[in-house]
Z-matrix of the N, CA and C atoms (Angstrom, degrees):
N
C 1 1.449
C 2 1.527 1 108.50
N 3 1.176 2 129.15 1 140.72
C 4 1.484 3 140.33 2 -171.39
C 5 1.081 4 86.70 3 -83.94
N 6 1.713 5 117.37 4 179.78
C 7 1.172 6 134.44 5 -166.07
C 8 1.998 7 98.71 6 -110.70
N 9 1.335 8 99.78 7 -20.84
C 10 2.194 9 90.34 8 164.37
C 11 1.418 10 96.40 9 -90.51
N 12 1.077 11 148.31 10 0.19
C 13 1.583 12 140.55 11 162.28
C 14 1.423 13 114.71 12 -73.50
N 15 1.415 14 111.73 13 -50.91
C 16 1.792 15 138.04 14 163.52
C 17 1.598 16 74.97 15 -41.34
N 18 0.919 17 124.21 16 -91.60
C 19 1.478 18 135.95 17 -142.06
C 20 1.705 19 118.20 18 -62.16
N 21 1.505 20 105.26 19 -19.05
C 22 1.574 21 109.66 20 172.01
C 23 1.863 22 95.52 21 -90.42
N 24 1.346 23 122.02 22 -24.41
C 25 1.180 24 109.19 23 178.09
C 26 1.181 25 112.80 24 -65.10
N 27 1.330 26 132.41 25 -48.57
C 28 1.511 27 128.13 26 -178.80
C 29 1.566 28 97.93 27 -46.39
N 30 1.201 29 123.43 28 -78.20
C 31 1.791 30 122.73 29 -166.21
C 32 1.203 31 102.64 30 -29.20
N 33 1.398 32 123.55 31 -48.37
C 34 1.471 33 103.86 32 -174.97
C 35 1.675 34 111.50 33 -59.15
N 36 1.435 35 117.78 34 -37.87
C 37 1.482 36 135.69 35 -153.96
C 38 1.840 37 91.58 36 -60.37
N 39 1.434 38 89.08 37 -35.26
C 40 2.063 39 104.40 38 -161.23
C 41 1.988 40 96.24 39 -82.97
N 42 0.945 41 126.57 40 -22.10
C 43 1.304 42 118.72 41 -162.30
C 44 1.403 43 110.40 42 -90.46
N 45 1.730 44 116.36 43 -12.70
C 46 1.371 45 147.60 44 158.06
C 47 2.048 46 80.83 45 82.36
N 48 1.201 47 116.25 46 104.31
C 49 1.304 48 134.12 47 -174.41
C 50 1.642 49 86.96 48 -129.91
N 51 1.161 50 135.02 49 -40.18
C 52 1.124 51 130.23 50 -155.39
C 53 1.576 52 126.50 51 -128.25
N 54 1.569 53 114.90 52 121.49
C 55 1.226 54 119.30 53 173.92
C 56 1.481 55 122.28 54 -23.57
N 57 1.203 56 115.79 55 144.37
C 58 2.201 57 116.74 56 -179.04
C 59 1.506 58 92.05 57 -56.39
N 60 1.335 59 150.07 58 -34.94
C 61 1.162 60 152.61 59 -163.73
C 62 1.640 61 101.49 60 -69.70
N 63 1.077 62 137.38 61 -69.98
C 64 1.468 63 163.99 62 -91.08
C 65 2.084 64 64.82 63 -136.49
N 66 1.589 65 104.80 64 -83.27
C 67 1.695 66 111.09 65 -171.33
C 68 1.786 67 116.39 66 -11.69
N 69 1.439 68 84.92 67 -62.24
C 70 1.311 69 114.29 68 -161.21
C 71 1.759 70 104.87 69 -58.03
N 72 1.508 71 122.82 70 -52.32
C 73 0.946 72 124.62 71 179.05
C 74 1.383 73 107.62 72 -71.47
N 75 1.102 74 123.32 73 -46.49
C 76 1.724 75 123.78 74 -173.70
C 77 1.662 76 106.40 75 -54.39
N 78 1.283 77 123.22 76 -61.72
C 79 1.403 78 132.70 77 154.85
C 80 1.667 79 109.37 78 -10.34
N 81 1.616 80 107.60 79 -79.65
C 82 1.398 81 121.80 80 175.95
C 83 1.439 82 121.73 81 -37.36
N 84 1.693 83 104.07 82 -56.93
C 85 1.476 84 102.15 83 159.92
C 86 1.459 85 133.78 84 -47.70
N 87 1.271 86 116.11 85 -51.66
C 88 1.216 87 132.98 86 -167.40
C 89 1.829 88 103.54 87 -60.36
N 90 1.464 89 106.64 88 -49.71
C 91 1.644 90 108.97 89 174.56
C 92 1.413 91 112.79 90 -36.10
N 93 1.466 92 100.46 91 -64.59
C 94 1.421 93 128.47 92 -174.65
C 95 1.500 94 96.57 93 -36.63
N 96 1.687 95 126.51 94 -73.10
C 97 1.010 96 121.76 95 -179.76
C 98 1.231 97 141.00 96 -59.29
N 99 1.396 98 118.85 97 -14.55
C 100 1.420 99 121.54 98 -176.31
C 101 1.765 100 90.92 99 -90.14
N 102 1.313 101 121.95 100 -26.46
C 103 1.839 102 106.38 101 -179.17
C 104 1.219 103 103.05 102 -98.28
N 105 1.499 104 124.14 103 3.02
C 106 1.801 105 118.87 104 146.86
C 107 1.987 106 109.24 105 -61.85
N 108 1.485 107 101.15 106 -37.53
C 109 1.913 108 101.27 107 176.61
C 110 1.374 109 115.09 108 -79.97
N 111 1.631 110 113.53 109 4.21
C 112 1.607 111 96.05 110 -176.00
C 113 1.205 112 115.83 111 84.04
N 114 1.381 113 124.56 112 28.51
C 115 1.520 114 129.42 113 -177.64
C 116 1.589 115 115.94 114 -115.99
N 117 0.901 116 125.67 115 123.02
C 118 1.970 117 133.90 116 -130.79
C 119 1.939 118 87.43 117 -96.84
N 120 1.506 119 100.65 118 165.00
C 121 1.087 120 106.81 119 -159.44
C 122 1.843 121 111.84 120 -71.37
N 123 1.371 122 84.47 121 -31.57
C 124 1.463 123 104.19 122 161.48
C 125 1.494 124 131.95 123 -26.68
N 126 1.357 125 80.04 124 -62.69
C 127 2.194 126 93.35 125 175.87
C 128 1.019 127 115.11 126 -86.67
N 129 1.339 128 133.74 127 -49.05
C 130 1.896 129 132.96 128 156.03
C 131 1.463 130 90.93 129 -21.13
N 132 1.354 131 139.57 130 -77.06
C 133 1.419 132 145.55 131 -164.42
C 134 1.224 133 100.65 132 -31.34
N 135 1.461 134 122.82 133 -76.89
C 136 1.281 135 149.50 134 -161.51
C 137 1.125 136 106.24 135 -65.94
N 138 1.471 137 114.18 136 -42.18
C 139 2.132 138 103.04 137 171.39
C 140 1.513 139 94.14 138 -71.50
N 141 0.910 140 139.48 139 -50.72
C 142 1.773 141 145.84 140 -160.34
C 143 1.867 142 93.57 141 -45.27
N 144 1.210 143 110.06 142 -61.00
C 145 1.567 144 119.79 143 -162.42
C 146 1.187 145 110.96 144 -70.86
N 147 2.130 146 110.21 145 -58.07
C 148 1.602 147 106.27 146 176.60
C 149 1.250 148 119.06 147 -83.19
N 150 1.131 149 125.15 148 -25.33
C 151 2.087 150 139.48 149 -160.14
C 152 1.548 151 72.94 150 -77.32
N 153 1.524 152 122.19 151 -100.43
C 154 0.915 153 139.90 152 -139.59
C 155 1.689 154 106.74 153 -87.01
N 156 1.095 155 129.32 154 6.99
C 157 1.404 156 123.62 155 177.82
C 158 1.373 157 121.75 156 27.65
N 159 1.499 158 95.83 157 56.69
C 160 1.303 159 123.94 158 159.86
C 161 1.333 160 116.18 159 -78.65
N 162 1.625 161 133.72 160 80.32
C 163 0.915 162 93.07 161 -162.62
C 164 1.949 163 107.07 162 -111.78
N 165 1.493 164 107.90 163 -10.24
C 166 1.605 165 118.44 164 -179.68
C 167 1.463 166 91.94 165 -37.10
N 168 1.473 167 119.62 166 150.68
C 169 1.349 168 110.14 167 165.74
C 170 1.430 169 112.40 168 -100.93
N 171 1.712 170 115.94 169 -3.53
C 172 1.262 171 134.17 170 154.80
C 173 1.597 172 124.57 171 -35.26
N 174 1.511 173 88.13 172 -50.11
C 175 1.668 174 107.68 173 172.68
C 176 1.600 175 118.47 174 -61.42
N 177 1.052 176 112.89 175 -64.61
C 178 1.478 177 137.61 176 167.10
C 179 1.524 178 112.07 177 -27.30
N 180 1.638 179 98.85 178 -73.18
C 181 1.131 180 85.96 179 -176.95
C 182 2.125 181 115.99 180 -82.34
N 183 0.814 182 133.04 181 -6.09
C 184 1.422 183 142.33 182 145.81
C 185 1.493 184 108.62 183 -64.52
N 186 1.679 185 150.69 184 -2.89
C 187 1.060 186 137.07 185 141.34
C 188 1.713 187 124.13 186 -85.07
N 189 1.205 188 94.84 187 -17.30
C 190 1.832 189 111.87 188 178.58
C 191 1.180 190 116.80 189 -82.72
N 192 1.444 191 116.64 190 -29.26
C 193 1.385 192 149.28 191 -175.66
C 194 1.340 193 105.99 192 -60.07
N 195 1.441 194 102.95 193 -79.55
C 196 1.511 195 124.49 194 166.52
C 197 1.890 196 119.17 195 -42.70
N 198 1.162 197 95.80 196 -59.69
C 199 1.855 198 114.84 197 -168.58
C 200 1.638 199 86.40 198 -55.61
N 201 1.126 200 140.95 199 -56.26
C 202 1.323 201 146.46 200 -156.19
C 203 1.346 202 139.84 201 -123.18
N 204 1.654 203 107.05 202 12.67
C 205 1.626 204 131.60 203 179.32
C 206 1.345 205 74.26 204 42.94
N 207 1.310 206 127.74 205 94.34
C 208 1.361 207 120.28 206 133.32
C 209 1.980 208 121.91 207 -122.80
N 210 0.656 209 137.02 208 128.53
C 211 1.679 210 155.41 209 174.14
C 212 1.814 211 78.79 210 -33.09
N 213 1.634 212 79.34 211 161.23
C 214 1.650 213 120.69 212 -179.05
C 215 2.147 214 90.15 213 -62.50
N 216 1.676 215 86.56 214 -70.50
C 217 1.427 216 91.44 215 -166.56
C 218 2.039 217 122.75 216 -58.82
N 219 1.570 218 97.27 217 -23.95
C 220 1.749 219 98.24 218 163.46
C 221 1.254 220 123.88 219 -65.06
N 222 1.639 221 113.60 220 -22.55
C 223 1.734 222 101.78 221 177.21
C 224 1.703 223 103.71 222 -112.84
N 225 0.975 224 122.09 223 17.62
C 226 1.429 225 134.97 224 -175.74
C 227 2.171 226 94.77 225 -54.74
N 228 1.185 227 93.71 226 -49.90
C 229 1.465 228 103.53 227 -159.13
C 230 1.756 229 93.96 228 -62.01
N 231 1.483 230 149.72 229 -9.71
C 232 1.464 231 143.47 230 -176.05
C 233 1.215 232 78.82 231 -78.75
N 234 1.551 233 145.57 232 -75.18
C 235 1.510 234 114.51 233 -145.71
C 236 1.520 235 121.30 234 -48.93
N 237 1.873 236 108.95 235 -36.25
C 238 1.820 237 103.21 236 163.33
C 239 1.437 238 101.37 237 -49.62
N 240 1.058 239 147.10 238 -67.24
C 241 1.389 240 155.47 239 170.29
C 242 1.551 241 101.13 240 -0.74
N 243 1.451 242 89.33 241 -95.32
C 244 1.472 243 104.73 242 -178.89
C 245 1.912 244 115.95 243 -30.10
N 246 1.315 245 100.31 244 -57.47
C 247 1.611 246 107.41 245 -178.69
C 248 1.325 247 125.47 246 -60.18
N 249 1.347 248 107.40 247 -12.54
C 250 1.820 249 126.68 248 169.73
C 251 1.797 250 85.57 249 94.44
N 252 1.466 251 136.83 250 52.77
C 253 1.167 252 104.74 251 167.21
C 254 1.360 253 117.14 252 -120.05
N 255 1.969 254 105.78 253 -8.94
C 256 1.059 255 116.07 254 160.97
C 257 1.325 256 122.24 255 -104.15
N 258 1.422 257 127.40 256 157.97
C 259 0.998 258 116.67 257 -154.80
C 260 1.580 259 96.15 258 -106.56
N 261 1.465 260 114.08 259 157.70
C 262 1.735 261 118.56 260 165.77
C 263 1.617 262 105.74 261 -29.95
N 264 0.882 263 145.18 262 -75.76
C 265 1.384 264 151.97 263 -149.54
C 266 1.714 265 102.36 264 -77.65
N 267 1.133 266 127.68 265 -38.07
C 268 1.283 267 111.35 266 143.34
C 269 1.103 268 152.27 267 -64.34
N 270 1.269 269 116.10 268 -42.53
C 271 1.641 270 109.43 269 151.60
C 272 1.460 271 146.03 270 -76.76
N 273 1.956 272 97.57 271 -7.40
C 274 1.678 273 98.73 272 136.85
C 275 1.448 274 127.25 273 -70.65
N 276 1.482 275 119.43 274 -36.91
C 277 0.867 276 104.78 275 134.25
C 278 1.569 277 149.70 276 30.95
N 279 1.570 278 90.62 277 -128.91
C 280 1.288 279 130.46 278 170.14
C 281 1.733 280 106.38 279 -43.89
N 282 1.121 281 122.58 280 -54.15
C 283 1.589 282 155.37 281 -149.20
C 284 1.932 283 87.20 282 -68.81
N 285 1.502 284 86.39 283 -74.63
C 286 1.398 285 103.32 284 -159.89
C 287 1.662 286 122.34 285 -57.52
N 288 1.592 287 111.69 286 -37.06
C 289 1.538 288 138.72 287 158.24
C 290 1.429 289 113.03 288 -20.74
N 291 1.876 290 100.93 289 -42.75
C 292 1.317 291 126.38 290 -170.13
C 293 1.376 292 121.04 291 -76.07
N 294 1.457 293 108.37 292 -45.37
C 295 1.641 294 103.91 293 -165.01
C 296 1.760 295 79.07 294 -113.76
């Protein structure tokens, strides 16, 4: 999948076409695929919040969780993220260390 295919998938994800069931996995996929293109944890974030107005950080980190077997305490560090206290380069970073 290209990365404007990645990217027409979210619109659908954002236009709410799809059951929390169906969401949830499509989401998961989609992570998966954009760090199959080399796309840093950073911007997944940033499409997650603005693309897809994701914005619970509940969600977030329960889609990162999932997309990347990662622990409570490995994605702990996006809510600094989210709050502006970490910076992009740290929570790729941080992010990437992980998976």
């Amino acid at each position: 999948m290209t990365e404007n295919e990645v990217i027409e998938e979210f619109k659908k994800i954002k236009s709410g076409k799809y059951s929390p069931e169906i969401l949830r996995a499509r989401v998961v996929d989609e992570l998966r695929k954009m760090k199959s293109l080399g796309q840093t944890p950073s911007a997944m974030l940033k499409h997650l919040k603005n693309e897809c107005a994701i914005i619970s950080w509940i969600d977030i980190f329960r889609y990162f969780r999932l997309a990347f077997d990662l622990s409570l305490k490995e994605v702990s560090p996006i809510q600094g993220w989210l709050s502006g206290e970490i910076s992009d380069e740290r929570i790729d970073k941080y992010i990437s260390d992980e998976w």
